[in-house]
C-alpha positions as CSV (number, residue, x, y, z in Angstrom):
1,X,-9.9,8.5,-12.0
2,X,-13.4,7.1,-11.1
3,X,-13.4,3.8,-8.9
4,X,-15.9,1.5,-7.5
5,X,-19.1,-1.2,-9.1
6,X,-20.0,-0.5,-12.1
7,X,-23.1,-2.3,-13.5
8,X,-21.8,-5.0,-16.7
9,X,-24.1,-2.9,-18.8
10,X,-21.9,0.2,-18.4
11,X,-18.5,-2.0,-18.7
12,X,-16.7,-1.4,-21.6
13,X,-14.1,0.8,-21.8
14,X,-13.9,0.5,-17.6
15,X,-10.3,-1.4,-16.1
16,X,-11.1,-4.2,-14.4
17,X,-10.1,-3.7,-10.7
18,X,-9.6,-7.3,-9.6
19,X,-9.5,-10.4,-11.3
20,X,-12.9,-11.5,-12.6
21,X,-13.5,-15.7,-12.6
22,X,-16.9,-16.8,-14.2
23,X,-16.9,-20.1,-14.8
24,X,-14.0,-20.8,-17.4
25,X,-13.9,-17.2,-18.8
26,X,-10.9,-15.3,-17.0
27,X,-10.5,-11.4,-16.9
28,X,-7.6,-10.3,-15.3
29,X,-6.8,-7.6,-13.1
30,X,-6.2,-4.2,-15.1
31,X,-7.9,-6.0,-18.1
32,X,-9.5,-3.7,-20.2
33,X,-13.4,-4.7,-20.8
34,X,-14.6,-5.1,-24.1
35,X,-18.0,-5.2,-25.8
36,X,-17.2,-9.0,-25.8
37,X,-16.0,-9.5,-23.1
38,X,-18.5,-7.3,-21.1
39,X,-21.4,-9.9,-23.3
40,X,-19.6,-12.8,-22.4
41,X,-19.3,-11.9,-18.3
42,X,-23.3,-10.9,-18.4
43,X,-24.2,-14.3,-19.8
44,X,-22.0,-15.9,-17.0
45,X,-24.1,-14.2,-15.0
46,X,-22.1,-11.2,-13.5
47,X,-24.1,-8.5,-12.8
48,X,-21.9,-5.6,-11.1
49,X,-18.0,-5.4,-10.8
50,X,-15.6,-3.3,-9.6
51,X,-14.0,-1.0,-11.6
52,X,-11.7,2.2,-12.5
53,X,-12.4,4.5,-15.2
54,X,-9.8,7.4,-16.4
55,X,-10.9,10.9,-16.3
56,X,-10.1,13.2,-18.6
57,X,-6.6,14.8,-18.7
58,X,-5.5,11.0,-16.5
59,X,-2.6,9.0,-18.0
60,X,-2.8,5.7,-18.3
61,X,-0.3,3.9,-15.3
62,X,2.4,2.6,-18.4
63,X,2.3,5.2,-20.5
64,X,3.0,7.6,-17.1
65,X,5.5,5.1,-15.8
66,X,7.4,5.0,-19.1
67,X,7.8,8.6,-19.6
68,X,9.0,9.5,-15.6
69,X,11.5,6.9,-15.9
70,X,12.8,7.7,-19.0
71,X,13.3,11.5,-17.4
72,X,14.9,9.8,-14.6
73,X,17.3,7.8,-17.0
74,X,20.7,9.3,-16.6
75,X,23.8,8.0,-18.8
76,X,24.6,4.6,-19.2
77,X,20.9,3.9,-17.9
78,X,18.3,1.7,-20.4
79,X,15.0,1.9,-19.5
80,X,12.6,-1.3,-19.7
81,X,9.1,-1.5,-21.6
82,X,6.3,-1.0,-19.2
83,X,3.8,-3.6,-17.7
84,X,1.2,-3.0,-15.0
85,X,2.3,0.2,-14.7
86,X,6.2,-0.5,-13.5
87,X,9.0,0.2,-16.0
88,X,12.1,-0.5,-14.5
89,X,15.7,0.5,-15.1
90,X,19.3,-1.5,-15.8
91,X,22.7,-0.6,-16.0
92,X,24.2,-0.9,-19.6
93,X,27.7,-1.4,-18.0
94,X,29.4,-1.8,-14.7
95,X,29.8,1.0,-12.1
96,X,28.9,3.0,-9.6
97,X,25.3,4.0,-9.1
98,X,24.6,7.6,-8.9
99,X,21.7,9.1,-7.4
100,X,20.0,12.3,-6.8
101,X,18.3,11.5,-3.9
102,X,17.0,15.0,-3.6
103,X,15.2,14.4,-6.9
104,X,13.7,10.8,-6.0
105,X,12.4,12.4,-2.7
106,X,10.7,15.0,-4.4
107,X,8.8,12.7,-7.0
108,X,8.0,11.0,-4.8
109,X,6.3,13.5,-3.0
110,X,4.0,15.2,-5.8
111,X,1.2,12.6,-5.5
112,X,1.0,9.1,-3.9
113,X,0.0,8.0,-7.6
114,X,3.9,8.2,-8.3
115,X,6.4,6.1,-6.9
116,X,10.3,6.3,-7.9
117,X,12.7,3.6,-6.4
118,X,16.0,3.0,-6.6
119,X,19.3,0.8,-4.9
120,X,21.4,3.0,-2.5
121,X,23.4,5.8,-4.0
122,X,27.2,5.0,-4.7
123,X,26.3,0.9,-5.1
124,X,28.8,-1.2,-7.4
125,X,26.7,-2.3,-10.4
126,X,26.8,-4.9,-13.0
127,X,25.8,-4.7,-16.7
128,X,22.3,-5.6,-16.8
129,X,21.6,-5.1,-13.1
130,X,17.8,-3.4,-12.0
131,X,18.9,0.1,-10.6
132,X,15.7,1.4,-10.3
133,X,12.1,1.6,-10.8
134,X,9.0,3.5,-11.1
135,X,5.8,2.3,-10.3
136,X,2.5,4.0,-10.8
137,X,0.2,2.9,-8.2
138,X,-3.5,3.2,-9.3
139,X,-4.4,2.8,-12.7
140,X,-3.7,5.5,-13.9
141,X,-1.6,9.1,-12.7
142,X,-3.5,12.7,-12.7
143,X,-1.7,14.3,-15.7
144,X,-0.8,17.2,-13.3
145,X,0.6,15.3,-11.2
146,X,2.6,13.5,-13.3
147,X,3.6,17.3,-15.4
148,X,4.8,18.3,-11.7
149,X,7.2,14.9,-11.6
150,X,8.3,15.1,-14.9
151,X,9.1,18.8,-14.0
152,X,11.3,17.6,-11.6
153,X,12.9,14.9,-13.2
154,X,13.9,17.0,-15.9
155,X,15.8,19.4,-13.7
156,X,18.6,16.6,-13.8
157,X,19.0,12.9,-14.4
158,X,18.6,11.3,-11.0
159,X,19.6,8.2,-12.0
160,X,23.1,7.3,-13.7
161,X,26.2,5.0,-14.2
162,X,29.6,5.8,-13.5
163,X,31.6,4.0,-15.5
164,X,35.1,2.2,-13.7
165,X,37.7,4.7,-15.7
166,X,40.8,4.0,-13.1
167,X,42.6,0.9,-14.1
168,X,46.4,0.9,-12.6
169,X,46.9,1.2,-8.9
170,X,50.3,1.5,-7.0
171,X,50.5,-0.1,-3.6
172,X,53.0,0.9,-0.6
173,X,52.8,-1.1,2.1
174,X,54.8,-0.3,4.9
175,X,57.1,-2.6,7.8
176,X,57.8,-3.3,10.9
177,X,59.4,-6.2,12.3
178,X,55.9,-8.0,13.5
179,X,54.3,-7.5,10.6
180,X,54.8,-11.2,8.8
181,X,55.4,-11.0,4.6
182,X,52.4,-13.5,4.7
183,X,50.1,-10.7,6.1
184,X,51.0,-8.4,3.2
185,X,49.9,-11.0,0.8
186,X,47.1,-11.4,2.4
187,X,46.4,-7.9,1.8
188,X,47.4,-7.5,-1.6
189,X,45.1,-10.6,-2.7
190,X,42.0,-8.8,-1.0
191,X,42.9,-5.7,-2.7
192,X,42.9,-7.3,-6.1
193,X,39.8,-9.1,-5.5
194,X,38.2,-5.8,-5.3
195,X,39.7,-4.2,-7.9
196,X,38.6,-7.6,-10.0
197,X,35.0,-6.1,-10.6
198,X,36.5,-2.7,-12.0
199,X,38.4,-4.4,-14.3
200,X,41.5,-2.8,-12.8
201,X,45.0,-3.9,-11.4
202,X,48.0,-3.4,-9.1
203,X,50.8,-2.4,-11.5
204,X,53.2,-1.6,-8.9
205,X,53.6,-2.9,-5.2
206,X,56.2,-2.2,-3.1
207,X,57.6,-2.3,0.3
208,X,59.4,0.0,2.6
209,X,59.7,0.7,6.7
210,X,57.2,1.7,8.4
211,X,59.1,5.5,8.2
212,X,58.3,9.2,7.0
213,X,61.2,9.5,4.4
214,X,61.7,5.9,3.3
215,X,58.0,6.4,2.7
216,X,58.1,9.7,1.1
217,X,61.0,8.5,-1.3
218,X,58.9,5.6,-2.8
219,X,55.7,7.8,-2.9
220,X,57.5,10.8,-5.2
221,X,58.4,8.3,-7.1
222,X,55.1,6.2,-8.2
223,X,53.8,9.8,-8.0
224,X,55.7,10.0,-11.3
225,X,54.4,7.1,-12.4
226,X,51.4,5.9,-14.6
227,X,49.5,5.1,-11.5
228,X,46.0,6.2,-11.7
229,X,45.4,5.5,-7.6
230,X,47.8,5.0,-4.9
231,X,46.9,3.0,-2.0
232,X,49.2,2.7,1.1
233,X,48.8,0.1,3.5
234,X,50.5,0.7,6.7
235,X,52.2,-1.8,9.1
236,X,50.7,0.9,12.0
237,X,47.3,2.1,11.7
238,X,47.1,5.5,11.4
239,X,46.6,7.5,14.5
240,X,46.8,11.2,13.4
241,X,47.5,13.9,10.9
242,X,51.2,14.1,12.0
243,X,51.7,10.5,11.5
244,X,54.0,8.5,9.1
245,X,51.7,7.9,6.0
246,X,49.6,11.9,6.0
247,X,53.0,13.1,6.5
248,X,55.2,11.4,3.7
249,X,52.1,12.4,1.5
250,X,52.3,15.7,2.4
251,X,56.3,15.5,2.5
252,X,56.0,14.3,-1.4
253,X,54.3,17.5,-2.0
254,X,50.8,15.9,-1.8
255,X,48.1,16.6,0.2
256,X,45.7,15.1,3.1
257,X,41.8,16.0,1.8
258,X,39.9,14.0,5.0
259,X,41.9,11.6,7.8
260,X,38.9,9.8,9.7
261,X,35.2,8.5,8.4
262,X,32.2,7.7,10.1
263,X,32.1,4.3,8.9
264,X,33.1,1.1,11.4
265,X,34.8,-0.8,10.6
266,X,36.6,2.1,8.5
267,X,37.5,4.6,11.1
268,X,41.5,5.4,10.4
269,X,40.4,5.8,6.3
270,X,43.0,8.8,5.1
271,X,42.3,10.2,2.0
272,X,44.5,12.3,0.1
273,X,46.2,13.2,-3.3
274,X,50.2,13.4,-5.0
275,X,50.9,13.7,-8.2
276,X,47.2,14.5,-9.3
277,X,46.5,10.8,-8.4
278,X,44.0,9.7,-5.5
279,X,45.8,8.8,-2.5
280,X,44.2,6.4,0.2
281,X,46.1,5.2,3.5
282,X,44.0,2.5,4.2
283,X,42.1,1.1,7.6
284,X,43.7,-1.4,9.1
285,X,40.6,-3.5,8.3
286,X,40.8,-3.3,4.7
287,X,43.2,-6.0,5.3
288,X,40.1,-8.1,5.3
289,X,37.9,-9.0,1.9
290,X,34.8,-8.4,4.3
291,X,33.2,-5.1,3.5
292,X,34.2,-1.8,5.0
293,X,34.4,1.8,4.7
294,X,37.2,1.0,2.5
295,X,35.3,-0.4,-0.2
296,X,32.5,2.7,-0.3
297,X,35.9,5.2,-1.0
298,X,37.7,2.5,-2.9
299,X,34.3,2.0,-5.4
300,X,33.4,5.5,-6.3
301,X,37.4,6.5,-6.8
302,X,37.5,4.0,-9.5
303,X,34.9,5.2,-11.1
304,X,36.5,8.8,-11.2
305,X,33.3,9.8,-8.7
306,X,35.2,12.5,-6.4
307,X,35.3,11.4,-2.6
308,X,35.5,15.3,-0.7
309,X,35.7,15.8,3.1
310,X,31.6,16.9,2.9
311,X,31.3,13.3,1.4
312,X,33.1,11.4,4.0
313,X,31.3,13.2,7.1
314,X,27.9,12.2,5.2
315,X,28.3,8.8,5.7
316,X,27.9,7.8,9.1
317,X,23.5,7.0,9.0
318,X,24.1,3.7,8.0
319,X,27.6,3.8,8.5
320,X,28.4,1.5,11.0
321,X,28.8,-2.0,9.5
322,X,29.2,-5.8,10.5
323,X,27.8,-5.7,14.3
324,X,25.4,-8.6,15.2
325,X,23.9,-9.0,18.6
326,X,25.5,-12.3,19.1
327,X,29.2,-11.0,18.4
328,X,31.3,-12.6,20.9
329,X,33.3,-9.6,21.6
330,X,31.0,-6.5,20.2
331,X,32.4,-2.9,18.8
332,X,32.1,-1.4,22.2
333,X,35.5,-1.7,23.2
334,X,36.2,-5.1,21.2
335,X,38.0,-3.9,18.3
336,X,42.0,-3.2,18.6
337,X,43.4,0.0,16.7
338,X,44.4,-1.7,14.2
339,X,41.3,-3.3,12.7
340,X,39.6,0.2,12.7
């Protein structure tokens, strides 16, 4: 692509660079100049502008932005009409955002023409929410350049919905004599108002001491259920593989997949599986509707996303959550077991 002044009597057919004001007449920036308009500026008296003209094999910045992100655009992803060279993409549904980050780097890379944008992998979405978007930053993009990005788009969609598909959950919650009845409301009610955006439920709750086989007997049980997930809330937090809630799993023939997460508030996340079903023993500071490492597992379980031990450990850059310089009692050393 050519840029710089062009004199008006080579104008048409040249992008206007900027925005062009002579006298009433208005052209605006990325307007393409023709013979009229090119007549009209010279008789206002404009003698040179600034300009970008397409070379030959260039594409023009909406036809290249429309055709990378419709490579990018992954299932249950609509892709908008291009203007000014950005087309931008929505979610046709609610879910959980997957991306290929790997991919987006690597566009991103070919040539600072191209630019590919997107929210954070694994984010909640709702229907008609802007997941992404590509932007072509001069006028237009090399067309080998933009060959080399489409090359890589095409190896897989980088950028896709994951529908909610897990609608019933079971909930244990285990006792101890502290722990008030209130408290377990509590919990319950923040539990449902995050299962609210999935469009799921708790279809079983129950309650039992805070004990390996009282525990194990109710989990064998909703195991058989039609529970899709199983989330155990424990009067103690847990504290390590051998305690009460890895070791009913495991006694209910089910098994721990990761205890631990580099995510604070979050710390004492268990996650397992019995009966085929996703098992969670929850933080104790999932208790709270605030955001935790909770939520990230909770999100992409009930949207049938798998959750291994390799995605757990890859969460701690950006990981730790909630601290604020003016805390009155910071992280280090503030928070009690339980809240972890």
């Amino acid at each position: 692509m050519k840029f710089g002044p062009v004199p008006i009597e080579e104008a048409v057919g040249a992008i206007s660079a900027h925005t062009i004001r002579a006298g009433e007449m208005v052209v605006k920036k990325g307007g393409l100049i023709s013979e009229e308009t090119a007549a009209r500026l010279k008789q206002a008296g404009i003698q040179t502008f600034v300009a970008a003209r397409l070379d030959s094999g260039d594409v023009g910045e909406d036809e290249a932005a429309l055709r990378l992100a419709k490579a990018l655009a992954g299932e249950a992803v609509a892709v908008e009409r291009p203007f000014t060279g950005r087309s931008n993409l929505y979610a046709k549904h609610a879910g959980v955002l997957i991306v290929s980050r790997e991919i987006v780097d690597r566009i991103n890379a070919v040539d600072e023409a191209i630019t590919a944008a997107t929210l954070p992998a694994y984010k909640p979405v709702v229907e008609g929410e802007m997941i992404g978007t590509v932007k072509i930053i001069p006028y237009a993009a090399p067309g080998p350049a933009l060959d080399r990005a489409l090359a890589v788009a095409s190896e897989d969609r980088a950028v896709a919905v994951a529908p909610y598909a897990r609608r019933r959950v079971s909930v244990v919650s285990t006792l101890l004599p502290g722990l008030k009845p209130s408290v377990v409301t509590k919990t319950l009610d923040a539990l449902q108002q995050r299962l609210d955006p999935a469009g799921a439920r708790i279809t079983a709750e129950r309650r039992v001491p805070h004990e390996t086989e009282a525990l194990r007997r109710e989990l064998s049980m909703l195991a058989a259920s039609d529970a899709e997930l199983m989330v155990i809330f424990g009067a103690s937090a847990i504290a390590d593989r051998r305690d009460v809630i890895p070791t009913a799993i495991e006694r209910a023939g089910g098994r721990v997949e990761s205890f631990g997460m580099p995510v604070d508030p979050g710390n004492l996340l268990l996650i397992g599986s019995l009966g085929g079903k996703p098992t969670i023993g929850a933080p104790g500071c999932a208790r709270s509707p605030k955001e935790n490492g909770f939520d990230w597992v909770l999100q992409r379980l009930l949207a049938d996303v798998p959750v291994t031990r390799a995605d757990i450990t890859a969460l701690g850059v950006g990981g730790l959550l909630m601290e604020i310089v003016s805390r009155p009692q910071p992280r280090q050393g503030g928070a009690s077991e339980d809240e972890r």
